[in-house]
Residue, then its C-alpha position, 0 to 999 in steps of 0.5 A: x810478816x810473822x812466821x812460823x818457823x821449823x822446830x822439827x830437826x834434820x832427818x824428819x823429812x827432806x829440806x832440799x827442794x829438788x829431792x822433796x820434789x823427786x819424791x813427791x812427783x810420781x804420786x802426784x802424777x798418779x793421783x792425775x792419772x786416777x783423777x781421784x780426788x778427796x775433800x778430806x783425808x787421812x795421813x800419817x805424821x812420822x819422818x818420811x823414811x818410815x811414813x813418808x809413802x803414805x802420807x804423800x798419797x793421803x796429800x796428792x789425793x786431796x782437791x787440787x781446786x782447793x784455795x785453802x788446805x786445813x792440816x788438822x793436828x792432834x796429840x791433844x787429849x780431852x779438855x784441852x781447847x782447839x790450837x790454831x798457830x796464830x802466824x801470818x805464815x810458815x816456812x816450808x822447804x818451798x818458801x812460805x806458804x801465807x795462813x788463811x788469817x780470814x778463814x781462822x778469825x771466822x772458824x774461831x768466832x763460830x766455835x765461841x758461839x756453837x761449842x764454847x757456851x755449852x762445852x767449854x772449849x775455845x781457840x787457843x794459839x799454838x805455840x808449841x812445838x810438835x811434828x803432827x802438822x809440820x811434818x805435812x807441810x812440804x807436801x802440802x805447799x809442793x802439791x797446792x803451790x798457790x793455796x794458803x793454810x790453816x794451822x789447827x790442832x784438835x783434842x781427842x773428844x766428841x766436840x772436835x766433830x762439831x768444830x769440824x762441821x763448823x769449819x765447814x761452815x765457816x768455809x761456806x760462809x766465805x765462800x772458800x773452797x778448802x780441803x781438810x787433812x787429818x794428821x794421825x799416825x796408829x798403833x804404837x808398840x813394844x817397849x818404846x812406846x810402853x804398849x805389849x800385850x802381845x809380846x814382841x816380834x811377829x806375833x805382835x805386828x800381825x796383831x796390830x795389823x789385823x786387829x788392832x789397827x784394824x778395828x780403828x780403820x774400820x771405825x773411821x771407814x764408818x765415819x762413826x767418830x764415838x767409835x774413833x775415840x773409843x777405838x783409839x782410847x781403848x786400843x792405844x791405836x791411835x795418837x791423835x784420834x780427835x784430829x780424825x774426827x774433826x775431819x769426819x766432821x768437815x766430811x759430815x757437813x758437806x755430805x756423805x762420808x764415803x771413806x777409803x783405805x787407800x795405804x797401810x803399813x808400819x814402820x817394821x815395813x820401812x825397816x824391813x824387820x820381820x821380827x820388831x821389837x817397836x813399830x808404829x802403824x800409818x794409814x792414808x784414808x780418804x774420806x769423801x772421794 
């Protein structure tokens, strides 16, 4: 069997499997409590410490009847193709979690024939390195101990909308119950990150809380995923925009997207400094609760 290993070094997340456990295990209970449950949703894809709260919640409140969980990555500008890692497996904390091979081969030949011929764009093998879908996947195995997986990565451009209805249908037409996350973490700010148009300290984070991630927050809400892309291209506020809107897609296509904010907060929070010099926003939305 081939394997995806791990690239992600020490310190991203947790490679014991009782402390990913002790972590993970009061949101699972509190997603069974509120029985609240989405088809699609939202995370963020820094190392735990700083990301890691709302990324379990955006997880633990996913379909729990899923058969399939579709970790849809990004930092792929547009004109590049869709990834897929092209491995029978990947290795988690918990062991390896099998690739849903069928529902890959099937997404793959509707994309060739619904988006190639008139956008250009096919189904390429991951074979890089990047934290957008690895990061994930502890909680993804840990909360759907018996699901498989579908690796994919999605370029920030419209025709990732599309290849999210298509996954869609690709899901109906095997009969495969799967649930969609987005993986995509938001503003990028100070001198780290190249991005200050509001200066450093407290100013700035109240900007990029209110303004800036807001308005990508209110774009995805809308399910508007032109607005997605615009927001996220012209704002800097959001790194791997055309992961959202494939899963805006996937949410399309099986029925009203009815979104929701269920976390936000920023790397400045985790650290608790009032006054960064460079932080990073993260969200949790549900798409279709």
């Amino acid at each position: 069997m081939i394997l995806r290993d791990p690239c992600l070094p020490p310190g991203w997340y947790p490679r014991d499997e009782k402390k990913i456990a002790e972590f993970l295990e009061p949101f699972e209970k509190s997603a069974l409590s509120q029985a609240v449950f989405a088809h699609a949703a939202v995370a963020p894809h820094a190392g735990w410490y700083y990301s890691g709260v709302p990324a379990a919640m955006a997880v633990s409140s996913l379909c729990r009847e899923a058969e399939t969980v579709a970790v849809i990555g990004g930092h792929l500008p547009a004109g590049m193709p869709l990834l897929a890692a092209e491995e029978e497996g990947v290795k988690t904390p918990f062991g390896t979690m099998k690739i849903d091979a069928e529902l890959r081969e099937a997404f793959k030949k509707q994309v060739f024939a619904g988006i190639s011929p008139a956008g250009n764009i096919g189904v390429r093998s991951d074979r890089y390195q990047d934290n957008t879908v690895e990061v994930l996947l502890p909680m993804v195995h840990y909360y759907f101990p018996r699901s498989e997986l579908l690796w994919l990565r999605f370029p920030a451009e419209i025709s990732s909308f599309e290849a999210g209805k298509l996954l869609a249908e690709s899901a109906r037409n095997l009969g495969r119950r799967i649930a969609v996350l987005a993986s995509t973490d938001l503003t990028h700010y100070g001198d780290n990150y190249g991005f200050s148009p509001k200066g450093r300290g407290k100013p700035a984070l109240e900007w990029v809380k209110m303004v800036n991630d807001a308005a990508f927050i209110a774009a995805v809400l809308e399910g508007d995923p032109s607005q997605v892309l615009e927001r996220a291209e012209k704002d800097h506020s959001a790194c791997s925009a055309g992961a959202v809107v494939g899963a805006l897609g996937f949410a399309a296509a099986i029925g009203k997207v009815n979104a929701r904010l269920i976390d936000y907060r920023t790397s400045a929070d985790a650290a608790e400094d009032e006054n960064p010099g460079s932080f990073v926003g993260y969200g949790a939305i549900l798409l279709n609760n």
